[in-house]
C-alpha positions, 0 to 999 in steps of 0.5 A: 477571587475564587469565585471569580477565577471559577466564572472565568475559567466557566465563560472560556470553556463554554465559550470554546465548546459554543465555538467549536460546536458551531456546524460551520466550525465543524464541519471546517474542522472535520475537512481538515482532518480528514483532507490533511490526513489525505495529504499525510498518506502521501508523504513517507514521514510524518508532516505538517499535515499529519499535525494539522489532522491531528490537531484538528479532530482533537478540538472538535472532539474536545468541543463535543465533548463539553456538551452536556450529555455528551456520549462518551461511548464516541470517544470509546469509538474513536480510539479504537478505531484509530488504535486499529489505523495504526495496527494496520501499518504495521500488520499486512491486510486491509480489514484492521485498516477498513474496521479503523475507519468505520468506527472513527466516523462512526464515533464523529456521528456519535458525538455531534449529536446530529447524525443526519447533519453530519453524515451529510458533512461527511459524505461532502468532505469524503468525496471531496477528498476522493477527487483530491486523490484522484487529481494527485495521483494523475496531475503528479504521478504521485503514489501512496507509501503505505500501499507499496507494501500491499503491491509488488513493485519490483520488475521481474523482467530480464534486465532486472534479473529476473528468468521464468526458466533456466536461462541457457543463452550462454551455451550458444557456440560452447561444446559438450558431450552427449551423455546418451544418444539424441533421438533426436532429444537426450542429455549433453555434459558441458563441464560437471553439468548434465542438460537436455539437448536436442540433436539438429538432424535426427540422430547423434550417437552417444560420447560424441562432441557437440556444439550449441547452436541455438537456445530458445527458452529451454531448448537447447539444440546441438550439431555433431562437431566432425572431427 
């Protein structure tokens, strides 16, 4: 009864292994991983095709594996680099990310055992998968989250709050003081703050009441308040 178990166990697995190592199974399966982890990069949380991708590249590997004389260095390979691929969302940079996914298609080519059919296989799905970004990303407008945090996205214009300098906009139709005389440029007092004015005409005197007029970037410009 063993024995029998044994054969049976033995014509499953070599059956699975003769299946998965077929180049049209593989090359199906490899689409999948590689398309479904495409998907997954545009999605905020972990989906349908993260699992898919996942499962994927997990049989094939498993079927490789199988084959006699099977180069387990691969297998070494392709941990790392999805090791590495994960890293990469965590750490900031691309290197790590880049380094991950060199080594995971090197290790693919590794265990097929024949690395110019597959090579070829995947340079077809990889193109394929560049033109399904592409088509994404202008059909739907839509983006990849992991590289929000690579990219500056938040506006820095003024509706946002945002100034390249000290905005003074607000001291148009305000008085102050001139500290010292405006020559024609010098230094107003409104309130407890000390700013640097420029006279409208050529000359103020100093300790003279002021009023703003007009504000153009940093330049605030000042008439005398006749009394």
């Amino acid at each position: 009864m063993a024995i029998i178990d044994t054969f049976l166990i033995g014509n499953i697995v070599n059956t699975f292994r003769d299946v998965i190592t077929m180049p049209v199974i593989a090359f199906i399966l490899l689409a999948v991983f590689i398309i479904g982890l495409v998907m997954q990069l545009f999605s905020e949380q972990f989906n349908f095709y993260g699992l898919l991708s996942i499962a994927a590249i997990i049989l094939f590997f498993s079927g490789h594996l199988l084959i006699e004389g099977s180069n387990l260095l691969a297998l070494s390979l392709f941990v790392l680099g999805a090791f590495l691929i994960i890293i990469e969302f965590f750490v900031i940079g691309t290197f790590l990310g880049i380094l991950g996914v060199i080594l995971l298609l090197l290790s693919i080519v590794l265990v097929s055992g024949n690395m110019i059919m597959y090579s070829i296989f995947l340079l077809i799905i990889i193109i394929i998968a560049s033109f399904m970004v592409v088509g994404l990303i202008k059909s739907k407008k839509r983006k990849i989250p992991f590289l929000n945090r690579l990219i500056l996205n938040e506006a820095t214009d003024t509706e946002s709050g945002y100034t390249s300098f000290d905005d003074r906009s607000h001291l148009v139709g305000e008085t102050a003081i001139t500290v010292t005389p405006l020559r024609p440029s010098g230094t107003i007092r409104y309130g407890e703050e000390r700013i640097d004015a420029v006279a409208e005409g050529s000359f103020i005197t100093a300790d003279k009441k002021v009023k703003v007029i007009h504000v153009e970037g940093t330049r605030v410009v000042v008439r005398p308040i006749e009394e």
